[in-house]
PDB file of N, CA, C and O in Angstrom, chain B, residues numbered from 101:
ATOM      1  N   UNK B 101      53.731  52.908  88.106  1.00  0.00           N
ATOM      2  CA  UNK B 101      54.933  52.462  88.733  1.00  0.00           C
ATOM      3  C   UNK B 101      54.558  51.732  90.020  1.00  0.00           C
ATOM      4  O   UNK B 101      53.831  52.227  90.882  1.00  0.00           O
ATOM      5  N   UNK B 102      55.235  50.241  90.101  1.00  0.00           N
ATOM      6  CA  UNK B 102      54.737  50.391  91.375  1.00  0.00           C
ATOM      7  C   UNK B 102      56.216  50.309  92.432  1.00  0.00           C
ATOM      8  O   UNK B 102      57.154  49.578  92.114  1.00  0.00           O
ATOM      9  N   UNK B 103      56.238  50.967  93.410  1.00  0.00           N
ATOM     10  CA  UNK B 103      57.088  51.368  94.577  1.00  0.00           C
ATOM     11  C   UNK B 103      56.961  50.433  95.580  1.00  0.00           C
ATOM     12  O   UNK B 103      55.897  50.037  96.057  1.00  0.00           O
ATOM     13  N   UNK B 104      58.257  50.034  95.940  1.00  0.00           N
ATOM     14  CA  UNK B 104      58.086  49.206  97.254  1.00  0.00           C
ATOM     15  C   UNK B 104      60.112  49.861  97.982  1.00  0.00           C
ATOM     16  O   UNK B 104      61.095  50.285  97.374  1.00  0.00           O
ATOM     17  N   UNK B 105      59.864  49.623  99.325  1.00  0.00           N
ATOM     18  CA  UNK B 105      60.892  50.121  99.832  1.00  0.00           C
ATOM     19  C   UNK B 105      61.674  49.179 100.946  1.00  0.00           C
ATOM     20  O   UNK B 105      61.059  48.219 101.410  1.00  0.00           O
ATOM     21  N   UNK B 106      62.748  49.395 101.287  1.00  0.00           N
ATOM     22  CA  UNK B 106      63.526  48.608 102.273  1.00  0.00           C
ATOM     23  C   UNK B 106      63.786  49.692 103.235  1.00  0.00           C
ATOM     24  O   UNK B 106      64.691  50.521 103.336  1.00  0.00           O
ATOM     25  N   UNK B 107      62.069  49.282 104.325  1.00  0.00           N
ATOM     26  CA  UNK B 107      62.341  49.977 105.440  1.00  0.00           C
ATOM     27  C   UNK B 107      63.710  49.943 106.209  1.00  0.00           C
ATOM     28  O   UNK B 107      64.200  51.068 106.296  1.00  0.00           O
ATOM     29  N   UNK B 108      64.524  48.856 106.845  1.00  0.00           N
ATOM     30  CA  UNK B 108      65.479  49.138 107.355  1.00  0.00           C
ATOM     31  C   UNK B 108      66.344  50.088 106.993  1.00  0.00           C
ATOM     32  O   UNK B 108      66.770  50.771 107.924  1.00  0.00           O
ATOM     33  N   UNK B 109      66.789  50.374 105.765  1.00  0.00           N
ATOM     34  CA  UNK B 109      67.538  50.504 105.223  1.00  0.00           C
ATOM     35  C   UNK B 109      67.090  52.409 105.179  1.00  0.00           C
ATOM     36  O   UNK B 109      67.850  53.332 105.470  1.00  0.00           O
ATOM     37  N   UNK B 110      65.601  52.509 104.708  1.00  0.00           N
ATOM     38  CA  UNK B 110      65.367  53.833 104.863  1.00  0.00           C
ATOM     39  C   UNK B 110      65.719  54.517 106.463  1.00  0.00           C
ATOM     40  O   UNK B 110      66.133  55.665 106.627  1.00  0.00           O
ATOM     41  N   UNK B 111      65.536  53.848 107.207  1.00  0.00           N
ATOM     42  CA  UNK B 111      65.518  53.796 108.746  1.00  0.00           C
ATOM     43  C   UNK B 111      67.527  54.427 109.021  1.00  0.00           C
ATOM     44  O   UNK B 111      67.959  55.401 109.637  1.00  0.00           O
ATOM     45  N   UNK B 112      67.992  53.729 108.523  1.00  0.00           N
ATOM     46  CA  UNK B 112      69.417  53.604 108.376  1.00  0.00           C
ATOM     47  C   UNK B 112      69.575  54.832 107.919  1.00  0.00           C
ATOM     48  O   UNK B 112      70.070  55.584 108.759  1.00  0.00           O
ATOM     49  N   UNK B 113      69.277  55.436 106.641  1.00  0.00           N
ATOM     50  CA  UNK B 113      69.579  56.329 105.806  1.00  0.00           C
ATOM     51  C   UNK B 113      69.053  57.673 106.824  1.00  0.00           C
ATOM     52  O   UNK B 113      69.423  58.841 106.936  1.00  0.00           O
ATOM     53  N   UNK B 114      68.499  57.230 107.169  1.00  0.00           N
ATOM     54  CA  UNK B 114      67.654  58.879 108.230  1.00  0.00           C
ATOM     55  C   UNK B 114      68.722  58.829 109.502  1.00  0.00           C
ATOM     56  O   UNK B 114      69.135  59.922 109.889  1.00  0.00           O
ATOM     57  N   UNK B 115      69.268  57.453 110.281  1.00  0.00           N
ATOM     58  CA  UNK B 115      69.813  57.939 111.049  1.00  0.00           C
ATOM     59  C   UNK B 115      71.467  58.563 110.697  1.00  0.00           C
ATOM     60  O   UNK B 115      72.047  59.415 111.370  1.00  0.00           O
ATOM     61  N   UNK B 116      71.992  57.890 109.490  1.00  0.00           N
ATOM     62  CA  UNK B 116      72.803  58.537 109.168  1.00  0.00           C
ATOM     63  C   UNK B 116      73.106  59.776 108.818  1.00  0.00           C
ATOM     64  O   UNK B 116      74.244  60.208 109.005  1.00  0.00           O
ATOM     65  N   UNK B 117      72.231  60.449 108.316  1.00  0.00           N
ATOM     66  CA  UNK B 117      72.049  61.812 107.950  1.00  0.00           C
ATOM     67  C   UNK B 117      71.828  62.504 109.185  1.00  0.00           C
ATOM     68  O   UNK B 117      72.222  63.670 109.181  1.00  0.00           O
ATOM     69  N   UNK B 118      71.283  62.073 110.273  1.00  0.00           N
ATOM     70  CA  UNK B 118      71.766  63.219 111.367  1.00  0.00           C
ATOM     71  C   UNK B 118      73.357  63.206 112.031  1.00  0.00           C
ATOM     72  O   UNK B 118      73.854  63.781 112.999  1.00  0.00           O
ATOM     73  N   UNK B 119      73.730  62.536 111.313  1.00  0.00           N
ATOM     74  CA  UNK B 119      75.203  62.986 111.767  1.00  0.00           C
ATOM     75  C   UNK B 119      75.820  63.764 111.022  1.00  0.00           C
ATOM     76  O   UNK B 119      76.743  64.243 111.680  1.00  0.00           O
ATOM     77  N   UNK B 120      75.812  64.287 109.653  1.00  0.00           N
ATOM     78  CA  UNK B 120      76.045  64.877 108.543  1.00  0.00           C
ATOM     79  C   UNK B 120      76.605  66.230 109.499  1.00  0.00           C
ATOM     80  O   UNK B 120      76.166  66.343 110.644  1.00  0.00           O
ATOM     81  N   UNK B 121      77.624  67.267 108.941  1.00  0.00           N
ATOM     82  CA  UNK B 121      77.881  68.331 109.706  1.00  0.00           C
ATOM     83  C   UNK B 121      76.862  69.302 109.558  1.00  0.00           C
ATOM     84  O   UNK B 121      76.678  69.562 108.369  1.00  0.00           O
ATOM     85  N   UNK B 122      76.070  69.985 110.401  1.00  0.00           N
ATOM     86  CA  UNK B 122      75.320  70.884 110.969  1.00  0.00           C
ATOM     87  C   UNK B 122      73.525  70.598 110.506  1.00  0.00           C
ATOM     88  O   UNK B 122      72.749  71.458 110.091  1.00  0.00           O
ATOM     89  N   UNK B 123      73.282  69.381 110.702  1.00  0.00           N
ATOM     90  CA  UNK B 123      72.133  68.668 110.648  1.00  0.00           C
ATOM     91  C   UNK B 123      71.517  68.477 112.195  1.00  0.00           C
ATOM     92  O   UNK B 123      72.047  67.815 113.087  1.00  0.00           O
ATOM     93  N   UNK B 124      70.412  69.137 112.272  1.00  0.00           N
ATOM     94  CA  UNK B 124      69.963  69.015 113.404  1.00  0.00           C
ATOM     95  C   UNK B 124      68.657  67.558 113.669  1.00  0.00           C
ATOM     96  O   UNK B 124      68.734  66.631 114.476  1.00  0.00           O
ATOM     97  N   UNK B 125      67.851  67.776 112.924  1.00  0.00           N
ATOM     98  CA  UNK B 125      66.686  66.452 112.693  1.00  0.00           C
ATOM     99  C   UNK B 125      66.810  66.458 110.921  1.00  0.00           C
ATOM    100  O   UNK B 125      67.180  67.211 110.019  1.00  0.00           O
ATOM    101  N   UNK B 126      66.319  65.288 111.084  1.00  0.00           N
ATOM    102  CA  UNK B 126      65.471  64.516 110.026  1.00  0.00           C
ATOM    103  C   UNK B 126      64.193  63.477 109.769  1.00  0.00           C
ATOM    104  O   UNK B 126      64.075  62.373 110.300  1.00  0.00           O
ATOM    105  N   UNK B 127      63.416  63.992 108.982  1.00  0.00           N
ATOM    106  CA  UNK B 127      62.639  63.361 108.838  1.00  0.00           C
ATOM    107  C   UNK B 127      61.872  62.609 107.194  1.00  0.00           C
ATOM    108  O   UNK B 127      61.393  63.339 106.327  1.00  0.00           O
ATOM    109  N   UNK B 128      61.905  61.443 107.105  1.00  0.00           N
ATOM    110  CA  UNK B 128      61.315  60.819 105.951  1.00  0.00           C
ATOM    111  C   UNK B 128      60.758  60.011 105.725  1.00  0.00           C
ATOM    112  O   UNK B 128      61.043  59.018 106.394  1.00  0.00           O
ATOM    113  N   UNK B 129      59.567  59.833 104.633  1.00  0.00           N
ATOM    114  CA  UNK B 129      58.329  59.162 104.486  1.00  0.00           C
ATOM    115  C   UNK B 129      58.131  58.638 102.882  1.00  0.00           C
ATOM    116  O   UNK B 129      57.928  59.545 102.074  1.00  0.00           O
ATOM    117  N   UNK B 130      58.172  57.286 102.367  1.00  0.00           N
ATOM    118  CA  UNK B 130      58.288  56.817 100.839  1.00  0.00           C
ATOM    119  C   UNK B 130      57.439  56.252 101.005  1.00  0.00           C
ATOM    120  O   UNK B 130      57.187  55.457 101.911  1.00  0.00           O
ATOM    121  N   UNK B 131      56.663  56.679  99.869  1.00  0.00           N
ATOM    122  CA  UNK B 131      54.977  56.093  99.085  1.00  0.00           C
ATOM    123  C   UNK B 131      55.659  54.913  98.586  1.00  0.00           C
ATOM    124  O   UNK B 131      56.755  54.800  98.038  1.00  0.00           O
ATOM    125  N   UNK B 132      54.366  53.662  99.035  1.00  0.00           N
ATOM    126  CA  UNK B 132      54.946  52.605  98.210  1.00  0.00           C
ATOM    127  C   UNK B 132      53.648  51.933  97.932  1.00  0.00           C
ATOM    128  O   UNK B 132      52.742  52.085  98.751  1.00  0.00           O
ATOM    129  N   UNK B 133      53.461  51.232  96.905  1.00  0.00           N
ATOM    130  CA  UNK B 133      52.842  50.553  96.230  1.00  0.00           C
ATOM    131  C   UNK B 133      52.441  50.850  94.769  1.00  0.00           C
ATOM    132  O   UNK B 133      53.401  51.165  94.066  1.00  0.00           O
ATOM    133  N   UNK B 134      50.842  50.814  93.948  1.00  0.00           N
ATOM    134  CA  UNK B 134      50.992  51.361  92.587  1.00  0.00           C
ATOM    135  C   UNK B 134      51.057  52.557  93.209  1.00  0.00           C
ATOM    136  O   UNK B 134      50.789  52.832  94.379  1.00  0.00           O
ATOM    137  N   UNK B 135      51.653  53.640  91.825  1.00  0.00           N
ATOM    138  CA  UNK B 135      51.819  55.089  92.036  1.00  0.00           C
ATOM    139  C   UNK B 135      51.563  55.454  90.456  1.00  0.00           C
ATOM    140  O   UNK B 135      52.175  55.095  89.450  1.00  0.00           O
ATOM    141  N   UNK B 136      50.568  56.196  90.605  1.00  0.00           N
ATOM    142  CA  UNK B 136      50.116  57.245  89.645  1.00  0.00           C
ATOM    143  C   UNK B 136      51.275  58.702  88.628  1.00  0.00           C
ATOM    144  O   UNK B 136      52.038  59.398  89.297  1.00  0.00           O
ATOM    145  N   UNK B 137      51.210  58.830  87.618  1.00  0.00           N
ATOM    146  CA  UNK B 137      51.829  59.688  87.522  1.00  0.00           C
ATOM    147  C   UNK B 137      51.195  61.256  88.166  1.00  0.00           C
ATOM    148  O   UNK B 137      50.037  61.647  88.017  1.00  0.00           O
ATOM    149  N   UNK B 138      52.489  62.116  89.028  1.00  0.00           N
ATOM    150  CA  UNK B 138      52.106  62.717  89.714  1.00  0.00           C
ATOM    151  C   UNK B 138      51.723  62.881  91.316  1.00  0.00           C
ATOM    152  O   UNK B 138      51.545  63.858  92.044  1.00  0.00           O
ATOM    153  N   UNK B 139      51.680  61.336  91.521  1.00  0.00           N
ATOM    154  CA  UNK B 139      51.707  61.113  93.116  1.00  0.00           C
ATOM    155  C   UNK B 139      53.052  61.212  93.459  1.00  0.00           C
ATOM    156  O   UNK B 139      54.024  60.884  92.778  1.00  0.00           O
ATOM    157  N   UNK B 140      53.007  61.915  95.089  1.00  0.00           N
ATOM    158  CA  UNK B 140      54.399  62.046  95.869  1.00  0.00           C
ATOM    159  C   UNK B 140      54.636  60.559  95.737  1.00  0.00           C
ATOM    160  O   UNK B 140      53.848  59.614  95.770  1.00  0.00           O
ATOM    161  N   UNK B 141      56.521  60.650  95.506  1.00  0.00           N
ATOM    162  CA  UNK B 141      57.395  58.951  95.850  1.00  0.00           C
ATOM    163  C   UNK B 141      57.658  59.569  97.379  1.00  0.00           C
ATOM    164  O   UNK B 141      57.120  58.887  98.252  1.00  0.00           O
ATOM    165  N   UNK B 142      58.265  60.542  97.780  1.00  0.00           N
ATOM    166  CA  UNK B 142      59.099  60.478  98.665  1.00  0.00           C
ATOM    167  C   UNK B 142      58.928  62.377  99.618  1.00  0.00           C
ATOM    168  O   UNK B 142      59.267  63.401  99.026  1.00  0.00           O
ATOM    169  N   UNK B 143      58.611  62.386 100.432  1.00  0.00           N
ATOM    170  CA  UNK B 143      58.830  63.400 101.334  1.00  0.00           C
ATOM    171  C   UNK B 143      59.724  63.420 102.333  1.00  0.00           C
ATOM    172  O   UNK B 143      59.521  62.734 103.335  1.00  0.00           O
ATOM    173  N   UNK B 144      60.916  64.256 102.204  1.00  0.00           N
ATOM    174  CA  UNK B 144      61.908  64.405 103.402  1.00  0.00           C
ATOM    175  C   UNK B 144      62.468  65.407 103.784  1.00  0.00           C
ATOM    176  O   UNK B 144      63.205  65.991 102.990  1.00  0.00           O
ATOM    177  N   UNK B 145      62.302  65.879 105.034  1.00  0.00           N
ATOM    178  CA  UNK B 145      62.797  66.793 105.740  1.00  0.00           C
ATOM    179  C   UNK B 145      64.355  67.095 106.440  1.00  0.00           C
ATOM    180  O   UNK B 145      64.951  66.241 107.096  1.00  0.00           O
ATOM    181  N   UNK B 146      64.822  68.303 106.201  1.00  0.00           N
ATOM    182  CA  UNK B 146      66.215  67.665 106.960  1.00  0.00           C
ATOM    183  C   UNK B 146      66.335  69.644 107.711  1.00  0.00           C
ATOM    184  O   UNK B 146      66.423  70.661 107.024  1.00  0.00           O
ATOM    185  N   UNK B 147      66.296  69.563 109.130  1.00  0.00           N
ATOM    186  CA  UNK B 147      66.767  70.924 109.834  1.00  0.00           C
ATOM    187  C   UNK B 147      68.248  71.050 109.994  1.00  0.00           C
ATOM    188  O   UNK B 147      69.126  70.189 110.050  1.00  0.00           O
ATOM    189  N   UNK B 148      68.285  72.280 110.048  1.00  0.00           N
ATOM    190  CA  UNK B 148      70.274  72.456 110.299  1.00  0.00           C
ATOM    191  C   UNK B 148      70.925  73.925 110.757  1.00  0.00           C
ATOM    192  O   UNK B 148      70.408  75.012 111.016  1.00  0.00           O
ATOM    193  N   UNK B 149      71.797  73.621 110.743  1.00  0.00           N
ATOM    194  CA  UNK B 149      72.184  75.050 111.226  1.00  0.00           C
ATOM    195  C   UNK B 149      72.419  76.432 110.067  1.00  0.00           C
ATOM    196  O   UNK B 149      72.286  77.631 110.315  1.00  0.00           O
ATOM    197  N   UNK B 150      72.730  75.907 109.020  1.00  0.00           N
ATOM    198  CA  UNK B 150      73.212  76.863 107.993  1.00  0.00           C
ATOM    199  C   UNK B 150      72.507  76.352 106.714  1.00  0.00           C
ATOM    200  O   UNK B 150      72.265  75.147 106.651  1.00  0.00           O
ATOM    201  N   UNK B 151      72.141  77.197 105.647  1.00  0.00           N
ATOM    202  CA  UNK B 151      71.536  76.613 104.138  1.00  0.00           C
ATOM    203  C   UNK B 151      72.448  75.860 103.274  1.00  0.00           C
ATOM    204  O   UNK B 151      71.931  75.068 102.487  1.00  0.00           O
ATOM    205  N   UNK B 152      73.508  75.960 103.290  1.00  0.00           N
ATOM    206  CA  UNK B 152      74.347  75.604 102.457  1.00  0.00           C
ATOM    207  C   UNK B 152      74.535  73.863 103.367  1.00  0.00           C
ATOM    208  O   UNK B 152      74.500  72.821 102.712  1.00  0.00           O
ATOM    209  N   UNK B 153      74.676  73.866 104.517  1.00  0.00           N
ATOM    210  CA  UNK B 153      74.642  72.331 105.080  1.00  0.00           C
ATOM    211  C   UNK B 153      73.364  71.842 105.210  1.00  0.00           C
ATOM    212  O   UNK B 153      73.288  70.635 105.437  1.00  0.00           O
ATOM    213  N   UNK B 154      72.266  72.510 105.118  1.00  0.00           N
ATOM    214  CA  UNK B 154      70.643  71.627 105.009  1.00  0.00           C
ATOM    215  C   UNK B 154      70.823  71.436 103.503  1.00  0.00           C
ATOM    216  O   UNK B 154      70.532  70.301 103.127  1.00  0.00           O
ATOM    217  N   UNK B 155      71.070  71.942 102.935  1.00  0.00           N
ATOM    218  CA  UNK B 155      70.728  71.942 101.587  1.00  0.00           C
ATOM    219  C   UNK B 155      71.779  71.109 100.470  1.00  0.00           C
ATOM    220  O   UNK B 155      71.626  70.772  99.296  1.00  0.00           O
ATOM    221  N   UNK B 156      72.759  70.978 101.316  1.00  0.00           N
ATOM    222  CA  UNK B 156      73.928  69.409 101.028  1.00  0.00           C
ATOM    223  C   UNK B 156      73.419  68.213 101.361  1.00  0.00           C
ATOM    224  O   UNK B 156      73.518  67.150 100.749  1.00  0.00           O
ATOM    225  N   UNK B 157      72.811  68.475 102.476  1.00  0.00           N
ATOM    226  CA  UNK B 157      72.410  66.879 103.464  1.00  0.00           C
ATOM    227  C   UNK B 157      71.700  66.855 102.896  1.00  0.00           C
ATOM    228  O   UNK B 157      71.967  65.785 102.349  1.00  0.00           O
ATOM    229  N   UNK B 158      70.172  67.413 102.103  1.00  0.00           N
ATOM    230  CA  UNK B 158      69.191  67.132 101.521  1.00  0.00           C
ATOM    231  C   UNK B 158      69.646  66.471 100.264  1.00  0.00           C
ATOM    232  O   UNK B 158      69.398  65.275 100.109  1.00  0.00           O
ATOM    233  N   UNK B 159      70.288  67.144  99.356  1.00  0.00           N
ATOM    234  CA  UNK B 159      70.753  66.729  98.328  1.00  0.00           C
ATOM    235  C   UNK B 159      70.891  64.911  98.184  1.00  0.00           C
ATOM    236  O   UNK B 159      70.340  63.978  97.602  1.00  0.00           O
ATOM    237  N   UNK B 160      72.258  65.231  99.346  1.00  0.00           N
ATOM    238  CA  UNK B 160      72.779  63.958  99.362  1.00  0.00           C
ATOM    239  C   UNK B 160      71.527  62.327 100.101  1.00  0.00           C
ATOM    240  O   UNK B 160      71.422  61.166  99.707  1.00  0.00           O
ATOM    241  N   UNK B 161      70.750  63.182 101.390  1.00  0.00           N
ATOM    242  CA  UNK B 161      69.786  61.937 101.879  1.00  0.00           C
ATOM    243  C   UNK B 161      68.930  61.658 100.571  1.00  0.00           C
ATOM    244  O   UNK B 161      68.840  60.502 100.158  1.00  0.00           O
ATOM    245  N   UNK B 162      68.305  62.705  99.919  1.00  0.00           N
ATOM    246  CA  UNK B 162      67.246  61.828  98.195  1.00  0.00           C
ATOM    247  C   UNK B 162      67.770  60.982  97.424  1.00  0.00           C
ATOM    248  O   UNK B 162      67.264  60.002  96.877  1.00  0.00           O
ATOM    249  N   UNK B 163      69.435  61.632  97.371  1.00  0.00           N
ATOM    250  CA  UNK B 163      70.084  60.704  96.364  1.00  0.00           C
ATOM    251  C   UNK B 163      70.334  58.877  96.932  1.00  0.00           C
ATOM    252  O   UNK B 163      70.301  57.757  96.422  1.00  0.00           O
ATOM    253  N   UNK B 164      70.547  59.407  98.083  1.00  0.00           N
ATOM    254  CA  UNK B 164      70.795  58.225  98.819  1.00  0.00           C
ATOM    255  C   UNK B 164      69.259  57.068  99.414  1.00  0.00           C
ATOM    256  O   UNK B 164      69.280  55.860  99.652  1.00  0.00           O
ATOM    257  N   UNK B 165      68.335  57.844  99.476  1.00  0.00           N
ATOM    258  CA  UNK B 165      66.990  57.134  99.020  1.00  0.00           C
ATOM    259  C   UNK B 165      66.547  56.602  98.063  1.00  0.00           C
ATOM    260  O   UNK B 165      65.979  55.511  98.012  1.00  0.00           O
ATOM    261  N   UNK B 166      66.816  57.482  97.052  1.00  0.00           N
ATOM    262  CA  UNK B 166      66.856  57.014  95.212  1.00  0.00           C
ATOM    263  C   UNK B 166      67.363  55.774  95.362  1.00  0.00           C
ATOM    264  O   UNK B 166      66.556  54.863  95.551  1.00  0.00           O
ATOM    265  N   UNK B 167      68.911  55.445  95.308  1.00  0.00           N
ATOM    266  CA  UNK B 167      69.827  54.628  95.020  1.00  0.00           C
ATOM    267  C   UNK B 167      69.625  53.489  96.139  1.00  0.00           C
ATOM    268  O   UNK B 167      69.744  52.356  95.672  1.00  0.00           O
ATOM    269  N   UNK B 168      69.374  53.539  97.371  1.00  0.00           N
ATOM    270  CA  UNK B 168      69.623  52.161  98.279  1.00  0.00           C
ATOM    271  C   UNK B 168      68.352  52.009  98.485  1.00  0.00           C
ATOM    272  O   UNK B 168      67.856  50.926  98.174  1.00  0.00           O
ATOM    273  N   UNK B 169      67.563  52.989  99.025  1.00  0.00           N
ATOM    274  CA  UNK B 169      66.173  52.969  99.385  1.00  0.00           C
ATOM    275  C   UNK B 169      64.422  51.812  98.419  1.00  0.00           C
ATOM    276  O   UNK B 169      63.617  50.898  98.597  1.00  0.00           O
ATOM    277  N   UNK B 170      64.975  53.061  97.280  1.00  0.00           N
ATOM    278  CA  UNK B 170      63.423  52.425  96.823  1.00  0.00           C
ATOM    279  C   UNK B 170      63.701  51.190  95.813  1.00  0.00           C
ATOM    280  O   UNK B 170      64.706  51.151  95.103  1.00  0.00           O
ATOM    281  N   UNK B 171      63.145  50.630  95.820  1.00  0.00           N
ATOM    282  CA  UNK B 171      62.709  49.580  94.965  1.00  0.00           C
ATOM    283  C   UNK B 171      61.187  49.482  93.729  1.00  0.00           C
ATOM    284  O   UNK B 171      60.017  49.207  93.994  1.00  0.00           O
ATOM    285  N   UNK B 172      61.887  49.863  92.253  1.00  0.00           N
ATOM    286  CA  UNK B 172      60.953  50.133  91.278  1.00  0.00           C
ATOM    287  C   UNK B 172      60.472  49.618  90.481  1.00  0.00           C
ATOM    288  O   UNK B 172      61.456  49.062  89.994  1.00  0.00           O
ATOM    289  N   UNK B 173      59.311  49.193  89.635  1.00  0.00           N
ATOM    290  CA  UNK B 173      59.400  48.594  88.560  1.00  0.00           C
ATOM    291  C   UNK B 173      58.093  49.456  87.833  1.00  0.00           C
ATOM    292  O   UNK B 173      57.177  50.068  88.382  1.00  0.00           O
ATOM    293  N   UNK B 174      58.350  49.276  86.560  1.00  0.00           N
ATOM    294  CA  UNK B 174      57.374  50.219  85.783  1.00  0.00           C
ATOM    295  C   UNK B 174      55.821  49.303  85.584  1.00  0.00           C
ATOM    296  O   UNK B 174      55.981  48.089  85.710  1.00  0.00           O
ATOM    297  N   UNK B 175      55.149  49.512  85.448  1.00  0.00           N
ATOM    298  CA  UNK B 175      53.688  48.890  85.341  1.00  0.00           C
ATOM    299  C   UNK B 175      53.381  49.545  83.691  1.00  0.00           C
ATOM    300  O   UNK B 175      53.488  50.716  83.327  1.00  0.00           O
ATOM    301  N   UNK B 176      53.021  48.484  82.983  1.00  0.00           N
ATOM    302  CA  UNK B 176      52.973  48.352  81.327  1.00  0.00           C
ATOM    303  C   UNK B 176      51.093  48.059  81.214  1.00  0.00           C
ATOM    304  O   UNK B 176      50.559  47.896  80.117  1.00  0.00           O
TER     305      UNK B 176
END
């Protein structure tokens, strides 16, 4: 696969998510170029006050990396 990403946009996506309700930091990092099966795409961190709101905001910041963030194409 190879991975490429739209830093701004990841940049965007991290600062939005600290506004999320009871999100304290965030932090995230997308592998880009060829990628192996089995190599990390994406590591992200999100602190908060309660599990049920880290664990929403997480949900929702991957999905939202998935979808605006990365840019994919399969290698044949």
């Amino acid at each position: 696969m190879l991975l490429r990403t739209d830093g701004d946009r990841l940049e965007s996506a991290l600062a939005e998510a600290r506004t999320w309700p009871g999100v304290f930091a965030v932090r995230g990092w997308v592998n880009e170029g060829s990628l192996a099966v089995g190599d990390d795409i994406m590591k992200v961190l999100v602190a908060g006050d309660v599990r049920d709101n880290v664990s929403a905001a997480l949900q929702r910041l991957v999905s939202l990396v998935k979808t605006d963030v990365l840019l994919e194409s399969e290698l044949r």
